[in-house]
C-alpha positions in Angstrom: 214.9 155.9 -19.4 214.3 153.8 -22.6 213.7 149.8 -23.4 214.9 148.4 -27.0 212.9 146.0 -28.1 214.6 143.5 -30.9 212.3 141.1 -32.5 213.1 139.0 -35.6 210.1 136.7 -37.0 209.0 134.8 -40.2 208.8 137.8 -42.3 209.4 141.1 -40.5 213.0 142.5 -38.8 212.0 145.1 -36.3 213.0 147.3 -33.3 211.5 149.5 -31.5 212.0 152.1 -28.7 209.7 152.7 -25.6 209.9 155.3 -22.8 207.5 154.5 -20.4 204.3 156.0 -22.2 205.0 156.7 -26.0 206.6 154.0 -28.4 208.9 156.5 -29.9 210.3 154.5 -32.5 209.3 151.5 -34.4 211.1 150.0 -37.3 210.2 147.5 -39.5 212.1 145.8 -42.7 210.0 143.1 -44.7 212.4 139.9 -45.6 212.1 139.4 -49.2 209.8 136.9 -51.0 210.4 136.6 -54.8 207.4 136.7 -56.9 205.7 133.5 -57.0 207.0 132.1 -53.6 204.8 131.4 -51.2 206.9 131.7 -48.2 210.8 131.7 -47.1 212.6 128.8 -45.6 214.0 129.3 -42.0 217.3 129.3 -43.3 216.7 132.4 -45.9 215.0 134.3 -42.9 218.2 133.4 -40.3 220.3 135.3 -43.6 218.1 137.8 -44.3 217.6 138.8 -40.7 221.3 139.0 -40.1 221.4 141.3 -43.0 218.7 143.8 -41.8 218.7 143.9 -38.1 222.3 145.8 -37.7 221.0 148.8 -40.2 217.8 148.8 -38.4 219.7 148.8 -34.9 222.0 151.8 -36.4 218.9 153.8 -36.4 218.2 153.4 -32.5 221.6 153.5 -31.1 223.3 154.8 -29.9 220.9 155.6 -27.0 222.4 157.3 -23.9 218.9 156.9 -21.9 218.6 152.8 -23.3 218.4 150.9 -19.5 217.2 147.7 -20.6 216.7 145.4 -23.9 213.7 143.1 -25.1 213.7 140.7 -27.4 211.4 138.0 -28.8 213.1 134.8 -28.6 210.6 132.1 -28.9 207.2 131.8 -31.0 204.8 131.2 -28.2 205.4 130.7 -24.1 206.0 127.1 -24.2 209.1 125.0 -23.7 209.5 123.8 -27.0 208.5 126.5 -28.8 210.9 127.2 -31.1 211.9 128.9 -34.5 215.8 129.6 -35.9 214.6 133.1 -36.9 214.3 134.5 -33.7 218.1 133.1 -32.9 219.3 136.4 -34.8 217.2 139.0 -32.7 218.2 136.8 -29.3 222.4 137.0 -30.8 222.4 140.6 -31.2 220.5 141.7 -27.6 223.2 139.5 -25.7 225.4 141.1 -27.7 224.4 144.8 -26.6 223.6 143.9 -23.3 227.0 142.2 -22.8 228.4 145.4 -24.3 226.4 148.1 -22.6 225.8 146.6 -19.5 222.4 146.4 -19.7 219.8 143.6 -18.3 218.0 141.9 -21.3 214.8 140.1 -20.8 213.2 137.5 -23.2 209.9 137.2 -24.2 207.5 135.0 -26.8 206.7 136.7 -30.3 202.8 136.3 -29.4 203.3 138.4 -25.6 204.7 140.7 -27.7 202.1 141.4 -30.2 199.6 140.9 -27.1 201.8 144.0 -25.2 201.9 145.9 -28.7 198.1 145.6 -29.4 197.3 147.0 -25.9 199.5 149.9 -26.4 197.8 150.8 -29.9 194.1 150.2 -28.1 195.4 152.0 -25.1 194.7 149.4 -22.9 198.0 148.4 -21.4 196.2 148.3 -18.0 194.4 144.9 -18.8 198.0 143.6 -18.2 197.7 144.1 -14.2 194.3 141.8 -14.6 193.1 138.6 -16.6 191.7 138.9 -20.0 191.0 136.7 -23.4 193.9 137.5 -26.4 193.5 136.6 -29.8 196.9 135.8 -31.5 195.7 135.5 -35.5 198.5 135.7 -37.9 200.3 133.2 -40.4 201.5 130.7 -38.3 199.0 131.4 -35.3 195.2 131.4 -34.6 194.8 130.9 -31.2 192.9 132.5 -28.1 194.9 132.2 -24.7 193.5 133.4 -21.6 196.1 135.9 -20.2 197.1 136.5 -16.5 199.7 138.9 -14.7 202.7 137.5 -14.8 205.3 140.0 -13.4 208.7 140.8 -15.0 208.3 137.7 -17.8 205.1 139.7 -18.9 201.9 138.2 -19.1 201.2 134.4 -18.9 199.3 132.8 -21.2 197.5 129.3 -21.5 196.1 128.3 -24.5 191.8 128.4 -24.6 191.1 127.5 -28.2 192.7 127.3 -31.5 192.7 126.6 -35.2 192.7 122.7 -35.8 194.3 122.9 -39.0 194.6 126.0 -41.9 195.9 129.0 -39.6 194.0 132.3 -40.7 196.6 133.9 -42.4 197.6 130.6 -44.6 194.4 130.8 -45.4 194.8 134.8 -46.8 197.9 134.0 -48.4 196.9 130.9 -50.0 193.1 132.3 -51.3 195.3 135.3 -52.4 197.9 133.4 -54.1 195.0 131.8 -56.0 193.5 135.3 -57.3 197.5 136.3 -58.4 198.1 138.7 -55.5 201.7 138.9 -54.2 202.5 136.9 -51.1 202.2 138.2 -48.5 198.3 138.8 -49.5 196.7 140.6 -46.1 196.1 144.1 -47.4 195.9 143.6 -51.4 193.0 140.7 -50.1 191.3 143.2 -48.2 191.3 145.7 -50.5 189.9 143.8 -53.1 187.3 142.2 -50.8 186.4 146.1 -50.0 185.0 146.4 -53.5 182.3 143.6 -53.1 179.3 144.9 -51.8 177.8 142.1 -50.0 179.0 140.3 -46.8 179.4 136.7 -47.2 177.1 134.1 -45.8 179.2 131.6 -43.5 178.7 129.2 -41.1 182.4 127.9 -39.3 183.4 124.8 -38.9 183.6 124.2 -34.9 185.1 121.7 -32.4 184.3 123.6 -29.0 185.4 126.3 -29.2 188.4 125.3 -31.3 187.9 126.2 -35.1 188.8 124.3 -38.7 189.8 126.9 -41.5 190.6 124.8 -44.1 187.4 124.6 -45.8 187.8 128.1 -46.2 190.4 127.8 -49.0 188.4 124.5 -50.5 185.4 126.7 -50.7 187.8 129.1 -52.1 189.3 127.4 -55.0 185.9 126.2 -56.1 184.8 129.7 -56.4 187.9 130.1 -58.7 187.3 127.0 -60.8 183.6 128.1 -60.9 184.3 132.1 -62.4 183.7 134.0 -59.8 184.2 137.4 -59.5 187.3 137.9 -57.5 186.4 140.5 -55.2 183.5 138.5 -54.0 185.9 135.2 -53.5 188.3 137.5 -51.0 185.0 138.6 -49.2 183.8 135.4 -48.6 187.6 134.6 -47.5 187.8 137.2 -44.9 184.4 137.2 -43.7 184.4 133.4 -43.4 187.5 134.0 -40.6 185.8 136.8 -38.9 182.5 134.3 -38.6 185.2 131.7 -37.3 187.1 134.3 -34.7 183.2 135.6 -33.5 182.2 132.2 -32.9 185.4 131.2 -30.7 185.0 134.3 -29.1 181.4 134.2 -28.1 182.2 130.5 -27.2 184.9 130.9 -25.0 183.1 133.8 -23.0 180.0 131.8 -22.2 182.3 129.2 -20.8 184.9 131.8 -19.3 182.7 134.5 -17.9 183.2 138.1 -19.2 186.3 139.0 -19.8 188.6 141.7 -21.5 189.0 140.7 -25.6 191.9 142.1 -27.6 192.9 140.7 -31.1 196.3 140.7 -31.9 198.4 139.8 -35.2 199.1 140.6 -38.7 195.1 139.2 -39.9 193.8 141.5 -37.1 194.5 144.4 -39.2 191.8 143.6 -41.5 188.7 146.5 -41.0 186.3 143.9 -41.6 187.3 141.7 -38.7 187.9 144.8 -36.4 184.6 145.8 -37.6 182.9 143.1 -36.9 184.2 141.7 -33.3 185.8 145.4 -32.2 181.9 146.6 -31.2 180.4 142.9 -30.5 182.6 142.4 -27.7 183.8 145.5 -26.5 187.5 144.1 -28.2 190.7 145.8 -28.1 192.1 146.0 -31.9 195.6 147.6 -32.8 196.1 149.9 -35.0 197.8 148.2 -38.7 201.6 148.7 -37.8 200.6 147.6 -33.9 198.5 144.3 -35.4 201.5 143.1 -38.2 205.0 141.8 -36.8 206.9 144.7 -34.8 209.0 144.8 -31.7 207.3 147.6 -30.1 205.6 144.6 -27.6 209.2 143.5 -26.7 210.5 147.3 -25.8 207.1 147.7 -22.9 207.3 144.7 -21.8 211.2 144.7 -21.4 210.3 148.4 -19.9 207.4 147.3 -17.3 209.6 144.5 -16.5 212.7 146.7 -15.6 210.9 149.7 -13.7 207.2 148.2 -13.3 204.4 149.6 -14.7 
């Protein structure tokens, strides 16, 4: 039997299929950002999501094994967590499971990239038990301290977060400055590949909450200054990995040991898996596992139908 997973965020329309052990599908559509934008308003994702999903869809179905759909319908698991774009993934899955029969469960985007970066790491066990999840992306750095939590998938309460500049604003923005295309993740780490020398950088802390919006001052000075731009995207990226390593070495001394996996679209950066993945025995997904994708929604909608 298979799960569809549906999930339609900020910049990604994706679904994915999942059988119980292998994620045998997993589609993703960018939504389109004009050169020079630095984003898309809710309104333009809504459309562009509504044009996407059904081709996307068309590719799954129809499925005579499907026995159950998932679908992101909320940012984060909170009551008013809330973002129009993920209306379009919710329509459609009431939709098919009106049509087809079929239960269809509801989960947050971040248990979903949780769910997908312990498939990637191979790891899905650490759902049965408490552990510490990183959820870094472009409109999320946070750690939440995950727990079992049955059929709605795992339970999350919030440990720590960014106070301000979330990590991948802070990508996109330093990128932005350098004339990279938004989104910037993967031309910003290439290009930070090519320096040499790891940057010096001591994070900004509150606890074991972090501030990241120094990181793009610093940034733009380093610009104004002439400095080589592969050494400005280092110190951008290593400056969030010193931030994420801090948090996490924070939160375990006050939390005990515990399971870490990173999770999001930033998370796919080498130099962060690089850094934390060996430091503290972290779980890190593999690029299409860390970036937007539904493949989360599909296991969790699967473990919450037949168990795990």
């Amino acid at each position: 039997m298979n799960a569809l997973g549906i999930d339609t965020s900020n910049y990604t329309t994706s679904a994915a299929r999942y059988d119980g052990a292998l994620v045998g599908a997993n589609r993703k559509l960018p939504l389109p950002v004009a050169p020079g934008q630095r984003g898309l308003r809710q309104s333009d994702a809504v459309f562009h999501h509504t044009r996407q999903l059904p081709a996307l869809l068309a590719e799954l179905l129809p499925d005579p094994d499907l026995a159950v759909v998932g679908v992101s319908h909320r940012p984060r698991q909170m009551e008013d967590s809330y973002m129009p774009c993920f209306l379009t993934g919710l329509g459609h899955a009431q939709v098919l499971g009106a049509a087809l029969g079929l239960p269809v469960l509801r989960f947050s985007h971040q248990q979903g990239h949780i769910a997908a970066a312990l498939y990637s790491a191979g790891r899905l066990e650490l759902l049965e038990r408490e552990f510490l999840a990183f959820h870094v992306s472009g409109g999320t750095t946070e750690a939440v301290l995950a727990s079992p939590g049955g059929r709605e998938g795992p339970k999350t309460q919030l440990a720590a977060q960014s106070l301000d500049l979330k990590a991948g604003q802070a990508v996109d923005r330093v990128g932005l400055m350098l004339g990279l295309r938004f989104p910037c993740g993967p031309q910003l780490e290439r290009l930070a590949l090519t320096w040499p020398q790891a940057a010096a950088s001591r994070p900004s802390m509150k606890g074991a909450d972090c501030s990241l919006s120094g990181i793009e001052n610093q940034c733009r000075a380093m610009v104004e200054q002439g400095q080589p731009a592969a050494g400005i995207a280092r110190f951008c990226l290593d400056s969030i990995a010193a931030a994420l390593d801090e948090m996490c070495g924070r939160l375990l001394r006050e939390l005990g040991p515990l399971p870490v996996v990173f999770s999001g679209g930033v998370c796919s950066c080498s130099l962060l898996r690089d850094r934390l993945g060996g430091k503290y025995g972290a779980a890190f997904a593999a690029p299409e596992f860390s970036a937007d994708n539904a493949a989360g929604a599909a296991i969790l909608a699967y473990r919450g139908r037949f168990g795990s």
